[in-house]
C-alpha positions as CSV (number, residue, x, y, z in Angstrom):
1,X,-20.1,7.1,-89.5
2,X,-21.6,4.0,-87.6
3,X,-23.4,4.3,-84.8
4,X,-23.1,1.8,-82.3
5,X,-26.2,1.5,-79.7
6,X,-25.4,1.7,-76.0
7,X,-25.3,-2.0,-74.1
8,X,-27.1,-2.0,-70.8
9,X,-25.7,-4.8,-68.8
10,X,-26.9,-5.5,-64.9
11,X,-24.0,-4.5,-61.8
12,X,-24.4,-7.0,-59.4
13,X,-23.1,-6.2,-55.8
14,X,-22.7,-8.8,-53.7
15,X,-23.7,-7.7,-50.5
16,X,-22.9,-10.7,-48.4
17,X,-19.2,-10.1,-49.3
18,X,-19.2,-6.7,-47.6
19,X,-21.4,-7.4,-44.3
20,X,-19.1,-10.3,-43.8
21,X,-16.3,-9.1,-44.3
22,X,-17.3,-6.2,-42.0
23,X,-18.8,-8.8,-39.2
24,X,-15.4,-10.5,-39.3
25,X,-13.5,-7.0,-38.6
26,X,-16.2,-6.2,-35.8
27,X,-16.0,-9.8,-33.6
28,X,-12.1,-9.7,-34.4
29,X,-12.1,-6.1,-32.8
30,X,-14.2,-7.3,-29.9
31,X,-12.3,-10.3,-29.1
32,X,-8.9,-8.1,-29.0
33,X,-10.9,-5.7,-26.7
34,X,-11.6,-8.7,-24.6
35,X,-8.4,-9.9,-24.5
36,X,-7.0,-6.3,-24.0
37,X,-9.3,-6.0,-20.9
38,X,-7.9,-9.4,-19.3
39,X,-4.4,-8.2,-19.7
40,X,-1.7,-6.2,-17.5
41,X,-1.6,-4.1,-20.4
42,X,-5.7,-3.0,-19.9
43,X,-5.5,-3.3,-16.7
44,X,-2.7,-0.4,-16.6
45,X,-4.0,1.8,-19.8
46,X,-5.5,4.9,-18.1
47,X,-8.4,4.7,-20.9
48,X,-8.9,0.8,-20.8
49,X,-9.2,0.8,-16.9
50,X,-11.6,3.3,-17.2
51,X,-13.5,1.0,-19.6
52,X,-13.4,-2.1,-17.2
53,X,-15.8,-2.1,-15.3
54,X,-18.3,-0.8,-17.2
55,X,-18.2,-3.6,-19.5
56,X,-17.4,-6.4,-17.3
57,X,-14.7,-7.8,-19.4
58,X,-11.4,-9.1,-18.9
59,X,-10.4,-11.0,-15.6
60,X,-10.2,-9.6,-12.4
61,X,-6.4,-11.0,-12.1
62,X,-4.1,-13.0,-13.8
63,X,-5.0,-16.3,-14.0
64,X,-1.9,-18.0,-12.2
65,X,-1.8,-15.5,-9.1
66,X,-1.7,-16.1,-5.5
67,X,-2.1,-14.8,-2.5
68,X,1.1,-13.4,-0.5
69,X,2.6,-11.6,2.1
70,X,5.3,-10.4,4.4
71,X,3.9,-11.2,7.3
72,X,5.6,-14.2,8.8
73,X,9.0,-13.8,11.0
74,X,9.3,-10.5,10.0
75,X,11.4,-7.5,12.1
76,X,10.6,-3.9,11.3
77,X,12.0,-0.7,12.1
78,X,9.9,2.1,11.9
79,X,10.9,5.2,14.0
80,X,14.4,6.4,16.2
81,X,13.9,8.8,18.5
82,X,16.0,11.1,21.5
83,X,14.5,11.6,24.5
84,X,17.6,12.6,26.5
85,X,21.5,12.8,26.6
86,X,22.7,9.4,25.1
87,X,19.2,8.0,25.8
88,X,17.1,6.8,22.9
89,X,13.9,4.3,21.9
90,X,13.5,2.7,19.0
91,X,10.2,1.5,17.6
92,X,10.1,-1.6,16.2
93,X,7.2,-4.9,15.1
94,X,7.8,-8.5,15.2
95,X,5.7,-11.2,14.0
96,X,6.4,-15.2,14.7
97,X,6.0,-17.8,12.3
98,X,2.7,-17.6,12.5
99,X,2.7,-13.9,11.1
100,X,1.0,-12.9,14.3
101,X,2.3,-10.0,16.4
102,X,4.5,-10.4,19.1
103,X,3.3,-9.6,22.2
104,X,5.6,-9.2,25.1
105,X,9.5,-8.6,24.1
106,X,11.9,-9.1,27.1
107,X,14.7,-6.4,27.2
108,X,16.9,-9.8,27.3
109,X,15.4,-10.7,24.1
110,X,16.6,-7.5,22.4
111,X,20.1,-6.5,21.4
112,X,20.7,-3.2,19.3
113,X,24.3,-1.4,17.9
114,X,24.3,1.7,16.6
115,X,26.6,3.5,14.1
116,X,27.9,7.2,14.6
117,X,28.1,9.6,11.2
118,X,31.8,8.0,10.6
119,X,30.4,4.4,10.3
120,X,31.5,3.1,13.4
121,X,29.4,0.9,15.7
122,X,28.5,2.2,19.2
123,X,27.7,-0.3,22.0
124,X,24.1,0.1,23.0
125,X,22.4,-1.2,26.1
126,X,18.5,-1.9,25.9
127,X,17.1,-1.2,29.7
128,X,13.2,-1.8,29.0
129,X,11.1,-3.0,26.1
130,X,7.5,-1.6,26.2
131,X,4.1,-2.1,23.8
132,X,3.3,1.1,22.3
133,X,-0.1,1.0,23.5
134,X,1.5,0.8,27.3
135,X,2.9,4.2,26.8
136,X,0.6,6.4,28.3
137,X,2.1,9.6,28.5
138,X,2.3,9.8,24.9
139,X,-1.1,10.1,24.2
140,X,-1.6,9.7,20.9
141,X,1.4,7.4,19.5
142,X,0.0,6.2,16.1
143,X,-0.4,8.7,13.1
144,X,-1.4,7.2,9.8
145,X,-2.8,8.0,6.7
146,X,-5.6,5.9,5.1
147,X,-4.6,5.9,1.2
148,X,-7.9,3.9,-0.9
149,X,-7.1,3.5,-5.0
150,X,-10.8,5.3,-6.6
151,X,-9.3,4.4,-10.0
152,X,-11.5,3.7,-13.3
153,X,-10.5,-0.2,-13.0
154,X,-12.2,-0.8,-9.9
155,X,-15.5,-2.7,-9.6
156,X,-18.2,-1.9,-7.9
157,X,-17.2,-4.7,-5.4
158,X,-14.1,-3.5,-4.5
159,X,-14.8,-0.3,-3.6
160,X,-17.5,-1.7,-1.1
161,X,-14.8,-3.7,-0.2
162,X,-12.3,-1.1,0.8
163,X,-15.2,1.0,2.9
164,X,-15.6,-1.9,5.0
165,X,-12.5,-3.7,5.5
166,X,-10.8,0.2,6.6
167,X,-13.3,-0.4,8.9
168,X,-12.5,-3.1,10.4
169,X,-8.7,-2.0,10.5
170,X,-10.2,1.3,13.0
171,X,-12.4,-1.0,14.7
172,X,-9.1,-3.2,15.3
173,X,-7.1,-0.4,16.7
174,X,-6.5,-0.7,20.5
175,X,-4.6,2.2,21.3
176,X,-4.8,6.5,20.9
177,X,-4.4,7.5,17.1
178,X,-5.1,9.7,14.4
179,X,-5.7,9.4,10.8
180,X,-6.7,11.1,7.5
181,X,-8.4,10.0,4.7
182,X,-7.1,10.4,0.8
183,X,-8.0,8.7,-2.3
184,X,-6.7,8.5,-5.8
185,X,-8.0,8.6,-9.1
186,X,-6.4,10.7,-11.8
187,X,-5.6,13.0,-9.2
188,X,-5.7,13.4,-5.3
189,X,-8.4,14.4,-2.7
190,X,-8.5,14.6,0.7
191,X,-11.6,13.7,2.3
192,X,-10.9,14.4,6.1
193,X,-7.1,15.6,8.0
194,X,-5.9,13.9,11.0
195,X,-8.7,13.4,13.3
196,X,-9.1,10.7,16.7
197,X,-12.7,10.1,15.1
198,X,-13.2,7.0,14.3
199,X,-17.1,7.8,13.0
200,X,-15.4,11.1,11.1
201,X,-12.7,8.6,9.8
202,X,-15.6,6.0,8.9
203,X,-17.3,8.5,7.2
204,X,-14.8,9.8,4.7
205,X,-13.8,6.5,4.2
206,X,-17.6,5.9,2.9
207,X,-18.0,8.8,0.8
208,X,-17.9,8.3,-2.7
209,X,-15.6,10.4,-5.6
210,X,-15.3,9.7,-9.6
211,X,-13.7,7.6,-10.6
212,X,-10.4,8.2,-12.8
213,X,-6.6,6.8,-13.8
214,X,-4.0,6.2,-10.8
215,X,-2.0,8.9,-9.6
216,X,-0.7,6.1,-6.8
217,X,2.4,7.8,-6.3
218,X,1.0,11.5,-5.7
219,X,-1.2,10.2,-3.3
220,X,1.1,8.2,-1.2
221,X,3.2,11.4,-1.0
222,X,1.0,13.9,-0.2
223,X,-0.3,11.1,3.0
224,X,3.5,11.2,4.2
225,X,2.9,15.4,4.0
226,X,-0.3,14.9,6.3
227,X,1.7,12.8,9.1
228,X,5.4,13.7,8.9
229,X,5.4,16.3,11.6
230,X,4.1,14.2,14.1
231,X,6.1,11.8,17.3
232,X,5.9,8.0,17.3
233,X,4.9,5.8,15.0
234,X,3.8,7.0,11.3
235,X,2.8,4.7,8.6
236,X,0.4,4.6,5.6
237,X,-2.5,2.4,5.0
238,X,-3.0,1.4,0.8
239,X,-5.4,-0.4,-1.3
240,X,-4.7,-0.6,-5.0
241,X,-5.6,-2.6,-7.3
242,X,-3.3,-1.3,-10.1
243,X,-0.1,0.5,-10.6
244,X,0.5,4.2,-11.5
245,X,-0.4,6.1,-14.8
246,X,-1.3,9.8,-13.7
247,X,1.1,11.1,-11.2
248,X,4.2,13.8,-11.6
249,X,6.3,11.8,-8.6
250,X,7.7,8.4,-9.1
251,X,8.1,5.5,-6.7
252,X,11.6,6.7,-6.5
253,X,10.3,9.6,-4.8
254,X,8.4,8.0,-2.4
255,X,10.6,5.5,-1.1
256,X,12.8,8.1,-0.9
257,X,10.6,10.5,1.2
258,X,9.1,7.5,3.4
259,X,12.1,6.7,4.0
260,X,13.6,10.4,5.1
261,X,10.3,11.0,7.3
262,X,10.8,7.5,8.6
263,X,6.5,6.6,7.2
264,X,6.6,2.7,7.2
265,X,3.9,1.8,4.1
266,X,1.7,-1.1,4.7
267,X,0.4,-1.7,1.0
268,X,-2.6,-4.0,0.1
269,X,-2.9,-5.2,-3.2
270,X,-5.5,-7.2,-5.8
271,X,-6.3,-7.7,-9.0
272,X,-3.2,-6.3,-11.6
273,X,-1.4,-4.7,-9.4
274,X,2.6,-5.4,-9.9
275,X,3.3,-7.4,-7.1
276,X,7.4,-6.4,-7.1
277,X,6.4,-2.8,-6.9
278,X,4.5,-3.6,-3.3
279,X,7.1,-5.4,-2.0
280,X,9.5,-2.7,-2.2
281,X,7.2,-0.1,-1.2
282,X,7.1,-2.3,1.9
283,X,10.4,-3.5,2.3
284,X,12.3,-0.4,1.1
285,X,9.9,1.5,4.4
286,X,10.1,-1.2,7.0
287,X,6.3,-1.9,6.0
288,X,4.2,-4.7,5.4
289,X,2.5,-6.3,2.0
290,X,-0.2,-8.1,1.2
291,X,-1.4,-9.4,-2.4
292,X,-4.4,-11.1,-2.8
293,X,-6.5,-11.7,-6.3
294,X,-9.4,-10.2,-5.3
295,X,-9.8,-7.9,-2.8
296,X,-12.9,-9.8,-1.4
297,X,-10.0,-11.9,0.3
298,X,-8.2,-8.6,1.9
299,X,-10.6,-8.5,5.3
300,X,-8.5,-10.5,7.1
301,X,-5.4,-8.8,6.8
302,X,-6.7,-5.6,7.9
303,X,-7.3,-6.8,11.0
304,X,-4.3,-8.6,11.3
305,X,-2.3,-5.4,10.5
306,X,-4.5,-3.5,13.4
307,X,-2.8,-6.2,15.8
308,X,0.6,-5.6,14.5
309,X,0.0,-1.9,15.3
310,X,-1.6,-2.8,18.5
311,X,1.6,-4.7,19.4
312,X,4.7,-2.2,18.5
313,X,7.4,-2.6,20.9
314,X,9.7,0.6,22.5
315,X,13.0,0.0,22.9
316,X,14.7,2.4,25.1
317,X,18.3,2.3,24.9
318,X,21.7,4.3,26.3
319,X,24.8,4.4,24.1
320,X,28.1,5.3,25.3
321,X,28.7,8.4,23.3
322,X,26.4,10.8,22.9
323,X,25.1,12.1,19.1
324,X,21.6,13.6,17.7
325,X,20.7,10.8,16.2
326,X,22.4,7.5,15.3
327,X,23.4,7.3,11.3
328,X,22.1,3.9,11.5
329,X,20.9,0.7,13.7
330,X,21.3,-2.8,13.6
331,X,18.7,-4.5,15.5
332,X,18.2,-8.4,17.0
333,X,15.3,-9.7,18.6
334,X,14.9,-13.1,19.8
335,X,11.7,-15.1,18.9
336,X,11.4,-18.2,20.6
337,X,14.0,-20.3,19.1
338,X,14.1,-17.5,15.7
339,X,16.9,-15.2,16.0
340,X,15.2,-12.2,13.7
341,X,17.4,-8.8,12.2
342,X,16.8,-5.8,10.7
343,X,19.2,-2.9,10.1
344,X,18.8,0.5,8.3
């Protein structure tokens, strides 16, 4: 037998290999968290909005967006109502091409057709045109629910943001109201029902909750629950600053109920938000909507939307035959030289 002696021979690991390799994986994982933070798609993940802010990454909006609105020579319907046998008002905004309320509205300036349950049209004649805040013996004539986004994606300056500019939209208000308070993460709280406060309102509107995903649509529908009993006009007040990843209703459901309960939505969005889905929440309620990129820009409109609500107009009309309520309306107001028309 031959024995053959053991050879020892030296293993070298090159360690440089493996930490680099490892240092490439890590900065090519950060830079696709980056880049996942400054897209729609981390803006709209209910984990990565969560993640946002704490890290400061990603942008606050895409990089080509732009302000917009609604607001210019616009004509909105938000509420029919009976007050006697063939006698009706309707109440109804207008803006000029300025996008500033209009004021006064002869009953001249004002020409209205309804439809009966068959589809035919039903001549209408418009005897007076009032503001809404002229109509004392309503008392309180505005009912609205303030609806503020609490989501994981929101910075630190945008919730400050919100606090102070639904401020400034109670501060703006010029005529009897009540409103609630509600805000949205992954779920729904109410922070204060219907109340005339404005330092109660003020106050819930300050008040801090954790922070979450964005049950948008929830929320909008459980602020039509809060105000759909009431008279007169009835709308929702929103800030969000991204679109909906934690609610059981859809945005079918809500147009659809805001619609029914006749709850105009004036929607004010920043940041990711999709901009298509405001506008319909808007246009599908006879609402308003404003984008803006950051929602340090959104102070403005508040109070712009305060003097629209200041200045809703009330039509009061006869028909000649007499019905519970007309199955639609077809209205035309005159703005200066603008002829402006809205039916539903």
């Amino acid at each position: 037998m031959v024995e053959v002696a053991p050879q020892r021979a030296e293993i070298s690991i090159h360690y440089w290999k493996y930490l680099s390799f490892i240092a490439i994986v890590l900065l090519a994982g950060a830079f696709w968290f980056w880049r996942a933070m400054g897209s729609r798609w981390g803006a709209n993940n209910s984990t990565m909005e969560n993640l946002r802010p704490y890290f400061g990454a990603g942008t606050r909006a895409p990089a080509a967006a732009k302000q917009e609105d609604n607001l210019v020579e616009a004509l909105r319907i938000h509420r029919i109502e009976k007050i006697g046998g063939k006698r009706f008002v309707v109440l109804f905004s207008a803006t000029n091409d300025k996008g500033d309320p209009v004021a006064i509205v002869q009953p001249g300036d004002v020409s209205i057709a309804v439809g009966d349950a068959s589809g035919t049209k039903v001549p209408a004649t418009v005897e007076k045109v009032t503001p809404l805040h002229g109509i004392d013996r309503w008392g309180e004539r505005a009912f609205f629910s303030c609806v503020l986004d609490w989501s994981g994606s929101m910075w630190v300056t945008d919730l400050e943001a919100q606090k102070s500019d639904y401020s400034a939209f109670l501060s703006g208000l010029s005529l009897p109201f009540a409103g609630a308070v509600f805000k949205f993460n992954s779920s729904v709280e109410r922070l204060i029902g219907l109340t005339s406060s404005t330092a109660i309102l003020e106050n819930a509107i300050k008040m801090d909750i954790s922070q979450g995903s964005t049950a948008l649509y929830n929320c909008i529908d459980e602020g039509i629950t809060q105000i759909e009993p009431k008279p007169h006009l009835l709308f929702e007040l929103l800030t969000t600053d991204g679109n909906d990843n934690a609610s059981n209703k859809s945005l079918d459901d809500v147009l659809r109920r805001a619609r029914q309960k006749e709850v105009s939505l004036f929607v004010l969005g920043f940041g990711w938000v999709n901009i298509d889905v405001l506008k319909q929440l808007a246009e599908e309620t006879d609402g308003y909507y404003v984008y803006v990129p950051d929602s340090s820009d959104l102070r403005n409109f508040f109070t712009r939307l305060a003097s629209i609500v200041n200045n809703v107009q009330v039509a009061e009309f006869v028909t000649s035959t007499d019905f519970e309520r007309p199955a639609s309306i077809d209205l035309t107001v005159h703005v200066g030289v603008k002829t402006l028309k809205r039916s539903r």
